[in-house]
N, C-alpha and C positions, 0 to 999 in steps of 0.2 A: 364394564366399559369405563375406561378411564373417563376425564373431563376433557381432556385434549381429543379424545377420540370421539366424545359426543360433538364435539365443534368441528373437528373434519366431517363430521357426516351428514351434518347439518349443511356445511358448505357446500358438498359435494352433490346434496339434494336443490340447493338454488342456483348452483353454477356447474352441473353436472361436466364431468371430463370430457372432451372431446375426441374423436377420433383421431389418431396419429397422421392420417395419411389427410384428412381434411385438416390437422395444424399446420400439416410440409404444406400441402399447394394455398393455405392463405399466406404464409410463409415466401412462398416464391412469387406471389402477384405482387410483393410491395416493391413502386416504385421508386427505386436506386439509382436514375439520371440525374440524381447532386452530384457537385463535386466533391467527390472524396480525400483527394489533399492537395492544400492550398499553401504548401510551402514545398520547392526540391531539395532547397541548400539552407544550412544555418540551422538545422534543425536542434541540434545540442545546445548552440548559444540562445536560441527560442528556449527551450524547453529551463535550462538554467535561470533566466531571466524572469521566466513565469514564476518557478518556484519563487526566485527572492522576493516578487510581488506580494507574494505570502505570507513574505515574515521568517520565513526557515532561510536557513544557510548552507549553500550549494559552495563543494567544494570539488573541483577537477583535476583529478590527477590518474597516472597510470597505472595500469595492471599491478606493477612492482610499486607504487606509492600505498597500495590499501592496507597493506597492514602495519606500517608507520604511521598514518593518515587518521586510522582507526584508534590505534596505541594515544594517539594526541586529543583527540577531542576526547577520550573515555576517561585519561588524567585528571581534564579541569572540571568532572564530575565524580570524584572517588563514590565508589561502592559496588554494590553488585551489582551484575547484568545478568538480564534473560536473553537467551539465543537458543533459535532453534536448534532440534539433536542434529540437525544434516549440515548446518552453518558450515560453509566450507574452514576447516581449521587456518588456514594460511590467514586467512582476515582477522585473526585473533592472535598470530602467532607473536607479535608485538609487544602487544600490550601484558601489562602487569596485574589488571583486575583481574575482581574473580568471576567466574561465569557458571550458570544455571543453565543445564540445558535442557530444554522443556520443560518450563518452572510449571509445579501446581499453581494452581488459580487461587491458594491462600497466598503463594510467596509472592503473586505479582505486587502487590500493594506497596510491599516493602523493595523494591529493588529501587536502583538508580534510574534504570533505563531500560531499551531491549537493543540490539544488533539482528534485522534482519535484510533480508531480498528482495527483489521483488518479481513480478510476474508480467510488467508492461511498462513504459509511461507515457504521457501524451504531454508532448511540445505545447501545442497550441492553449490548451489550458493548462500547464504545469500540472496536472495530474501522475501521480504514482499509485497501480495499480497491482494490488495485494491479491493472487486467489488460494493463499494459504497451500504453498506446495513447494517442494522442492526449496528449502534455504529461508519460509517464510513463517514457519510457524504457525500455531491456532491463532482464531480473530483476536481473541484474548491479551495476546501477549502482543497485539501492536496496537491495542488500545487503553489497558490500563495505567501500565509503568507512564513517566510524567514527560519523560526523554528517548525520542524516537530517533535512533540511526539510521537511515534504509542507504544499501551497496545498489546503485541503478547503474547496469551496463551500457553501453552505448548503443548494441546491438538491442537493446530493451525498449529505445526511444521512438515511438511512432510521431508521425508530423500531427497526425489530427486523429479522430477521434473513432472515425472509423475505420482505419489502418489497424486503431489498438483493438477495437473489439472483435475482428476477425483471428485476433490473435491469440481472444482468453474463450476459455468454454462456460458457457452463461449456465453451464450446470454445477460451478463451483462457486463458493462462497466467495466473492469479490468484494476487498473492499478498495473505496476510491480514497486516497487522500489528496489532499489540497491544502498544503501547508498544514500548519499545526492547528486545532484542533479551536472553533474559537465561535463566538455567538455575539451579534450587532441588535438581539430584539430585548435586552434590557438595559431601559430608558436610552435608545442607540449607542451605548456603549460597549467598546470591543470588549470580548471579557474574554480571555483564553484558555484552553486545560477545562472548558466543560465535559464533552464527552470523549477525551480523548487524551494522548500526550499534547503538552502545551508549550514542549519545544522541540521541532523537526531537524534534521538536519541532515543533507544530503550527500550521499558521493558518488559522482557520476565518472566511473570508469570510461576514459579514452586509449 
């Protein structure tokens, strides 16, 4: 028995698993009379607005701007980039860099940056929401490289918070971003690029 496997069994002896059908009905008693979204209209100018709050840069243009858009911001950072194998090819057809697609976890250290998708976002907190599927790539590759692109469609953007999570399946690896990547508990100083890329940058398909 491996180590990881003595520490599930341990767990699973103090917090044994529960019944499926007693998870669904605690599942369906919780009460849901909030209000679940508090915005109809403006939800894109929200959602943009938050991001910049962040410190990352939100840039908006159309379906035919992404791979010019893409081509210009990957210039004033020459090198390679990591992109998912599914990245749709048009969002790169542009540009002059070179691209990894589904870089090993040696080559992330070294790149420039990654170009990936996303899976949700949420207006109200400027949240963009990664479940590693479809144009997004492993957790890896949106956290190690130093410079994050994410393509956020418009159709992507929920007003609040529970809009977004009806949307993603809590059985995939989600991660949440919130601008770039940054920590205020050393001596209150922003310090950016700890556990993450340390500079974001957004483009929100209209």
């Amino acid at each position: 028995m491996s180590a990881r496997d003595e520490i599930l069994r341990r767990a699973d002896r103090v917090m044994p698993a529960r019944p499926a059908a007693e998870v669904a009905a605690a599942y369906d008693r919780i009460d849901r009379r909030y209000l679940r979204r508090h915005h109809g209209t403006g939800v894109l100018d929200l959602f943009a607005g938050r991001v910049a709050d962040y410190r990352a840069t939100v840039l908006r243009v159309p379906e035919s701007g992404v791979p010019g858009t893409v081509a210009e911001r990957l210039a004033a950072r020459p090198g390679t980039y990591g992109v998912p194998g599914d990245l749709p090819p048009e969002w790169l057809s542009a540009s002059d860099a070179a691209f990894v697609r589904d870089p090993s976890t040696g080559a992330l250290d070294g790149l420039a940056g990654a170009v990936t998708g996303c899976a949700a976002a949420i207006a109200e907190t400027g949240t963009i929401v990664l479940d590693h599927g479809a144009g997004q790539g492993r957790r890896a590759l949106s956290l190690v490289p130093d410079f994050h692109l994410i393509v956020v469609r418009a159709a992507q953007v929920a007003a609040d918070v529970p809009e977004a999570l009806e949307r993603l399946d809590p059985h995939r690896p989600l991660t949440f971003v919130s601008g770039p990547s940054a920590t205020s508990d050393i001596e209150l100083s922003r310090v950016e690029g700890v556990h993450g890329p340390r500079t974001l940058e957004v483009l929100v398909v209209e």
